[in-house]
DRENPAMAR-758332 format. One record per residue (C-alpha): chain; residue number from 1; residue in one letter; x, y, z. Coordinates in Angstrom, 2 decimals, padded with zeros to 5 digits, m for minus. Layout:
// residues N
- cadena  num  residuo  east  north  up
- A  NUM  a  X  Y  Z .
...
END
This chain:
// residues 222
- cadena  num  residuo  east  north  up
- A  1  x  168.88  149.43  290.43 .
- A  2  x  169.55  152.68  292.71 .
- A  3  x  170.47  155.47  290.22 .
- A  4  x  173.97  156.20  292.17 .
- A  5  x  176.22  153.62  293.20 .
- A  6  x  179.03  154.87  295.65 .
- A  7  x  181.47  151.79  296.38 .
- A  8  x  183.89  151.90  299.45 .
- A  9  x  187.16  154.02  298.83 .
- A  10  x  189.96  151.32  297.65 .
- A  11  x  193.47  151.21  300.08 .
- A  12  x  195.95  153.81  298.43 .
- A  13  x  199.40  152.07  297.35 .
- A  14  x  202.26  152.55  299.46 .
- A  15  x  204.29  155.67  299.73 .
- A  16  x  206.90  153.20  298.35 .
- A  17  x  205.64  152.19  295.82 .
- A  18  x  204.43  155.66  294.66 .
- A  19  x  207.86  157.18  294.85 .
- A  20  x  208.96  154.41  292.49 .
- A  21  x  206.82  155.28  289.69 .
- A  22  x  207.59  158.51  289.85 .
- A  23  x  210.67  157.96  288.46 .
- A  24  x  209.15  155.40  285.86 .
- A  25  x  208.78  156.58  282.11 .
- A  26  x  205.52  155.38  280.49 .
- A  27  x  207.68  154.74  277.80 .
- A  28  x  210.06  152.58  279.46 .
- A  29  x  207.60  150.30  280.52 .
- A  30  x  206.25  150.16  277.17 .
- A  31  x  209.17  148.26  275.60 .
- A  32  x  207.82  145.66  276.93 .
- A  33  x  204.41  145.70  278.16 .
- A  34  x  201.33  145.51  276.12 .
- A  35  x  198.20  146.33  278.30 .
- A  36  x  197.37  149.04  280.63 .
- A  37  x  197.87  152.07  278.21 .
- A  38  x  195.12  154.38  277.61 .
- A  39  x  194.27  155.68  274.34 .
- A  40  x  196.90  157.65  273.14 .
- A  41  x  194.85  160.42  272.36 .
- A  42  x  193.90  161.10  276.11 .
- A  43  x  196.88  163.99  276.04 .
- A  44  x  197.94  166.11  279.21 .
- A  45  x  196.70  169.71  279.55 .
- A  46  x  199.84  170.96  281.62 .
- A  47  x  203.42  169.75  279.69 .
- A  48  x  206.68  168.15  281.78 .
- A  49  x  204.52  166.29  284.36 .
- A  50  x  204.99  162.67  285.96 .
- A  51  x  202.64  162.03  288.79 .
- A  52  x  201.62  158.61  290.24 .
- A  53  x  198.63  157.57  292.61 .
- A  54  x  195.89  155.57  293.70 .
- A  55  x  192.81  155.35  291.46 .
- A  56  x  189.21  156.96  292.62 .
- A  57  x  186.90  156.45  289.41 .
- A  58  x  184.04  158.00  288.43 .
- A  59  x  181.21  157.18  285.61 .
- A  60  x  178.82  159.52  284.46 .
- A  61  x  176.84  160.22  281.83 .
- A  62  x  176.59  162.60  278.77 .
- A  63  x  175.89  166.01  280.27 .
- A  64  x  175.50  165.46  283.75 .
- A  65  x  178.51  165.86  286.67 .
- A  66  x  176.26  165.78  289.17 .
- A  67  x  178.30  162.55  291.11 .
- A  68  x  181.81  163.87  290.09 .
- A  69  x  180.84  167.24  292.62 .
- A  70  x  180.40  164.52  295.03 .
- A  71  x  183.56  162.72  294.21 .
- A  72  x  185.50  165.66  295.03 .
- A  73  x  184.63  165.04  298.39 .
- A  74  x  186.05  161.98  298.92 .
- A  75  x  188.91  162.17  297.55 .
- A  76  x  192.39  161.75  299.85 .
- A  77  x  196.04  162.85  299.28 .
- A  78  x  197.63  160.99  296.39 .
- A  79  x  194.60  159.90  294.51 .
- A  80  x  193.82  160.19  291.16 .
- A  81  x  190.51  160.49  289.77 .
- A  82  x  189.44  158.94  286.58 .
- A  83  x  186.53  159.51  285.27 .
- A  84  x  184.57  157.42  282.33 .
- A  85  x  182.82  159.28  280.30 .
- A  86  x  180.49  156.38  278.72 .
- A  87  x  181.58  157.70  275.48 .
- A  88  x  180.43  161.03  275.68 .
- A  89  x  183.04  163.41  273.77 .
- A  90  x  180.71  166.54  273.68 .
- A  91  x  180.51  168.15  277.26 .
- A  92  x  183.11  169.26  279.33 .
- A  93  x  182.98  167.55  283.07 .
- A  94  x  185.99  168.76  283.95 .
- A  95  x  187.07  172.96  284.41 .
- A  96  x  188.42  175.66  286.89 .
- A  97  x  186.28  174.97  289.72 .
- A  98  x  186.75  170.81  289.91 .
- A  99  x  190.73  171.78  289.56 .
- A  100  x  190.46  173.85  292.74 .
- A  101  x  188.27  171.17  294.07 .
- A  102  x  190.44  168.20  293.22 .
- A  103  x  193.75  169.94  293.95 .
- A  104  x  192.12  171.03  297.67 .
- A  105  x  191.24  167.45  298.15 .
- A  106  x  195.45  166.56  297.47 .
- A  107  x  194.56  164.87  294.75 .
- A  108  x  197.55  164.60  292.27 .
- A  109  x  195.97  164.33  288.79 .
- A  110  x  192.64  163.72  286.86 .
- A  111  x  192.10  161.72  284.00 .
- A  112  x  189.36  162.24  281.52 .
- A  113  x  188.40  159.84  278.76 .
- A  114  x  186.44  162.87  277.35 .
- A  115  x  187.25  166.89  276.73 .
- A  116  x  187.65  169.33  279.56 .
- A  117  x  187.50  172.87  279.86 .
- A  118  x  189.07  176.16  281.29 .
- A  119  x  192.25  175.36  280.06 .
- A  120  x  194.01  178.43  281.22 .
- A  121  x  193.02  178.15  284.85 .
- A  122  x  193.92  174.56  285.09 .
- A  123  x  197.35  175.94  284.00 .
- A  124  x  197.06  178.80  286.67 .
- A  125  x  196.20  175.65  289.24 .
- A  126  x  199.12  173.89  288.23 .
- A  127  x  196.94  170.60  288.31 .
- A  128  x  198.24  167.90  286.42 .
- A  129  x  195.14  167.22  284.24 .
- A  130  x  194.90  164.08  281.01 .
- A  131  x  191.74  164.43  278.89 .
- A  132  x  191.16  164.42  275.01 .
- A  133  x  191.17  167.91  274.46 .
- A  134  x  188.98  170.70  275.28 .
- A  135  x  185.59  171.39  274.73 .
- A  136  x  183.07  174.87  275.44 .
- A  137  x  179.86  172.81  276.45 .
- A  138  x  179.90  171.93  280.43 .
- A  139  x  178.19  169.11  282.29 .
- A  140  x  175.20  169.96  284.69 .
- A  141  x  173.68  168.98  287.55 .
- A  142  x  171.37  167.08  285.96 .
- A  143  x  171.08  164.29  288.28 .
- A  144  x  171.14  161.52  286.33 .
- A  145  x  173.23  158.93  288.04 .
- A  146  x  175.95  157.46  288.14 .
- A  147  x  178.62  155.30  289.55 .
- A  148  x  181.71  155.52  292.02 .
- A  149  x  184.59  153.34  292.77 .
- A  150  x  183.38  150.27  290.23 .
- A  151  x  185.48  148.75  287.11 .
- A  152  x  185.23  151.60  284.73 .
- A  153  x  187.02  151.79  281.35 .
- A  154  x  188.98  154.82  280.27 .
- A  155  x  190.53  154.83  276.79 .
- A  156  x  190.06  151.59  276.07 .
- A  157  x  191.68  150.67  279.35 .
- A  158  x  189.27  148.72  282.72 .
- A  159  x  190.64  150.99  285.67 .
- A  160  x  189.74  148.87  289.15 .
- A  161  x  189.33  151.37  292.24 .
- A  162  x  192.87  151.02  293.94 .
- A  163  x  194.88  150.35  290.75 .
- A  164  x  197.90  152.41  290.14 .
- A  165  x  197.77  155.51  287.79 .
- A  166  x  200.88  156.51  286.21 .
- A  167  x  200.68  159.71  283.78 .
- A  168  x  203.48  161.78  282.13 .
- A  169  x  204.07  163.59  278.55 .
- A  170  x  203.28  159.96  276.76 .
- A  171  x  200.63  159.39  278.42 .
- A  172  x  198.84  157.05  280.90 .
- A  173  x  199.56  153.57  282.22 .
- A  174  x  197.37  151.80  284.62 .
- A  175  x  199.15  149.05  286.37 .
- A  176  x  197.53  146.30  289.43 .
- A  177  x  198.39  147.70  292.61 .
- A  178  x  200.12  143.99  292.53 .
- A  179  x  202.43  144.54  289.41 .
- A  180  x  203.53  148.02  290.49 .
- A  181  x  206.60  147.84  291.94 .
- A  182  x  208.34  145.08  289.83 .
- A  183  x  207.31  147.14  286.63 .
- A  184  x  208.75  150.46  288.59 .
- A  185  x  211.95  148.87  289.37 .
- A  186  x  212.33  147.05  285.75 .
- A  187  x  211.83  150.79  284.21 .
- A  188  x  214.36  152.22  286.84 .
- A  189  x  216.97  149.52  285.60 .
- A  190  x  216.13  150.12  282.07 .
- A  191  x  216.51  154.17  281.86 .
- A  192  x  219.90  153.84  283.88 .
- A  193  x  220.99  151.13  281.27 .
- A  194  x  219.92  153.67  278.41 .
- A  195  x  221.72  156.99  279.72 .
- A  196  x  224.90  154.29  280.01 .
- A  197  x  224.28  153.62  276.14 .
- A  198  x  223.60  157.18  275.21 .
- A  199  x  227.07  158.21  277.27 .
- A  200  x  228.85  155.19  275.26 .
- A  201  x  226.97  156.56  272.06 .
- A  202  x  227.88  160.40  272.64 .
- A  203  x  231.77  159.35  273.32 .
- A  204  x  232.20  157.56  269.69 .
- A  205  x  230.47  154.47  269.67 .
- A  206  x  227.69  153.27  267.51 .
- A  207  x  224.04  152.54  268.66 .
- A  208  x  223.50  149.27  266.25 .
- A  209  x  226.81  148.04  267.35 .
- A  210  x  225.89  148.00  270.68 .
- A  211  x  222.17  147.26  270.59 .
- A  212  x  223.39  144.34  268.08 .
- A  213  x  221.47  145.80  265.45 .
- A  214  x  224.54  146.11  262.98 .
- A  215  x  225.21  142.77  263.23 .
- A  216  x  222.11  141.20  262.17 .
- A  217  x  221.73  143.52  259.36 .
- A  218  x  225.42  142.51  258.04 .
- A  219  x  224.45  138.36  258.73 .
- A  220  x  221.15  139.32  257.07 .
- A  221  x  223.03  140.32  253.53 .
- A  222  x  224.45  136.66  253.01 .
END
């Protein structure tokens, strides 16, 4: 087994596509979909973001980013890198310089299943950045190994090289390059519904009578 593993870089989903989930709520999605969120604790660093993109991922190993320097590389406008931590929750892979890095590279976000660190110059990079929190011990050059562009799993979620990353203030939803567009256009239909329902609500009328709410509560009392 070769200690790095450096698969071909996935086809990027359509400009199309893209555009569509950037005007898709995680949330929205998640009224009716099960599968594809990450662990709600992988946050965002920088508030009042929605980006969307192409997956790159990365796996490496406790305290070594030796492979994710090399990632940075490779990476092409509109990707996002993800990077699997294999559990480690103690050093920080990601900081100021890999921002510069991955924003140089036109990446559009990074997601961490692990902490990062340099919090204030990510903000002054105005990256959008998802990790679990920060952390004051970095990775190393170590050269350990590692793997990129293979099934990886990032908060409890398998990311597949190519899939389609969608991150905002709730969080992150990974969706088949496949199922994008459907689920972007479902959400689309289902926010404009809701602003028609919150318009009905703010002139008078009330939510459980028009969700139907009201009406099985009053049947339910016999």
């Amino acid at each position: 087994m070769p200690k790095y593993v450096v698969g071909p870089m996935a086809p990027q989903i359509s400009a199309e596509v893209i555009a569509l989930l950037q005007q898709t709520e995680t949330a929205t999605v998640g009224h009716w979909r099960h599968w594809g969120f990450v662990d709600r604790r992988v946050q965002p660093v920088l508030k009042r973001r929605r980006v969307a993109g192409t997956a790159v991922t990365v796996q490496i190993t406790g305290p070594d980013s030796t492979l994710l320097h090399h990632a940075l590389g490779l990476l092409r406008p509109g990707d996002v890198l993800v990077v699997d931590r294999l559990g480690d929750d103690r050093h920080a892979c990601w900081g100021g310089g890999v921002t510069v890095a991955a924003k140089a590279a036109g990446a559009v976000a990074g997601v961490v299943d692990g902490p990062c660190t340099d919090e204030e110059e990510v903000e002054a990079s105005d990256f959008p950045l998802w990790c679990r929190g920060m952390a004051p011990i970095t990775t190393r050059g170590y050269d350990l190994g590692g793997r990129i562009n293979v099934p990886v799993a990032i908060g409890g979620v398998v990311v597949t090289p190519g899939d389609a990353v969608l991150c905002d203030d709730s969080g992150v939803l990974v969706l088949p390059p496949e199922e994008a567009e459907a689920e972007a256009r479902e959400a689309i239909a289902r926010q404009e519904r809701g602003l028609r329902t919150q318009a009905r609500v703010a002139a008078g009328e009330k939510l459980g009578d028009i969700s139907g709410a009201t009406a099985k509560v009053l049947a339910g009392l016999g």
